[in-house]
N, C-alpha and C positions, 0 to 999 in steps of 0.2 A: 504494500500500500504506500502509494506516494506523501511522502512529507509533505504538510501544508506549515505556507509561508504568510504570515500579515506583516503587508506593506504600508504604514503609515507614513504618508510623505504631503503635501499642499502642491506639492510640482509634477502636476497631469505629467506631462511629458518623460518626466525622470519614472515613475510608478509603472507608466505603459512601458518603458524600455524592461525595464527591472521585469518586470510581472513576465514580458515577454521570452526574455533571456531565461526566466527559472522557468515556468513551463517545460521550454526547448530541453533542461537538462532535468526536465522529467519530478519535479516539483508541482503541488496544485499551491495557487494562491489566490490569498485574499488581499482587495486594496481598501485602502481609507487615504480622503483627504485631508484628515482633520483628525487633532489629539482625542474630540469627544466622538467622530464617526469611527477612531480604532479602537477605544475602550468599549464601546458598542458590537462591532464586529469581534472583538477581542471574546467578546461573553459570547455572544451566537456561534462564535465557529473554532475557541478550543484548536489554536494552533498551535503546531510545534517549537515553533520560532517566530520571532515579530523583530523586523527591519524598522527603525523608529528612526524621524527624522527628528533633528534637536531644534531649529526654528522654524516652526508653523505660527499661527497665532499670534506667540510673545516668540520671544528669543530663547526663554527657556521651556519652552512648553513639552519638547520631548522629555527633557529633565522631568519635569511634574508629573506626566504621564506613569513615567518609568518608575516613579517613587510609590505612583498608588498602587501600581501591580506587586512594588516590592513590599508594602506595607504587610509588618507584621499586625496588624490591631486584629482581633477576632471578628468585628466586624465588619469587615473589607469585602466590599461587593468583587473584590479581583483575588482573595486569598488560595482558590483555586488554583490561580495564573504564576502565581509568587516563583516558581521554578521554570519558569519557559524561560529559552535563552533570548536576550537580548542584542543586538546589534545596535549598536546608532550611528546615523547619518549624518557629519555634519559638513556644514559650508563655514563653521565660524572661524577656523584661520584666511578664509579670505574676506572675511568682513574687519576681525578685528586683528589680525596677524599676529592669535593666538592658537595652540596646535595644544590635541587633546592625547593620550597615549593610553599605554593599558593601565602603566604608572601612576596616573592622576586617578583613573576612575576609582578605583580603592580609595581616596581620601574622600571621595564626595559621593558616591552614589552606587554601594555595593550591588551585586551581580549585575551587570552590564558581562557581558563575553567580551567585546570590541567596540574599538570606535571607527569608521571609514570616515576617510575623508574625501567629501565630492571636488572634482568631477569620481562618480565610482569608475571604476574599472572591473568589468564583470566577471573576466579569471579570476581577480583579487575576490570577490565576493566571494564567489562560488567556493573558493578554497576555505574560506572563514566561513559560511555557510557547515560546509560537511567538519567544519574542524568543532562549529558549536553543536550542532548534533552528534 
């Protein structure tokens, strides 16, 4: 049974490419354009992994995102989710010509797998892809 992928990202174009390229390598996925359309798909469709972009919305809104599904509180509409790997997308070293690594993400925002940095590169994905499953 094919791995499902949820793709949260605000940029049609990048989602279509993505979406398209894992298909082709034999993945089903789901898209969202919005932090509140993937925590919504997030519940209906129980992915194995979720590609989360960092600015949609605000500038940290993947961040926010990524915290509610990490949240331990018992009452957590995403406590289900709390172990799916994480990916995040981001564009903020060419906004703020700041660069995120694996390094950082342990100080701020436990289980994340990875961070990409766009433009993606879809070997690179793919690879971190089967490396987080």
């Amino acid at each position: 049974m094919a791995k499902k992928i949820l793709i949260v990202d605000d940029d049609t174009d990048l989602v279509q490419t993505l979406e398209a390229a894992l298909k082709y390598n034999g993945y089903e996925v789901v898209c969202a354009y919005s932090g509140a359309e993937g925590l919504k798909k997030l519940r209906e469709t129980s992915p194995d992994l979720i590609i989360l972009d960092v600015m949609m919305e605000t500038d940290t809104a993947g961040f926010e995102i990524a915290y509610q599904i990490r949240s331990e509180r018992p009452a957590s509409l995403y406590k289900d989710f709390k172990d799916i790997p994480i990916i995040m997308l981001t564009a903020i070293n060419q906004v703020t010509n700041s660069r995120f690594s694996l390094g950082d993400k342990d100080s701020f925002l436990p289980g994340i797998k990875d961070f990409i940095t766009k433009p993606v590169k879809i070997d690179e994905l793919l690879v971190r892809i089967k490396d987080s499953l």
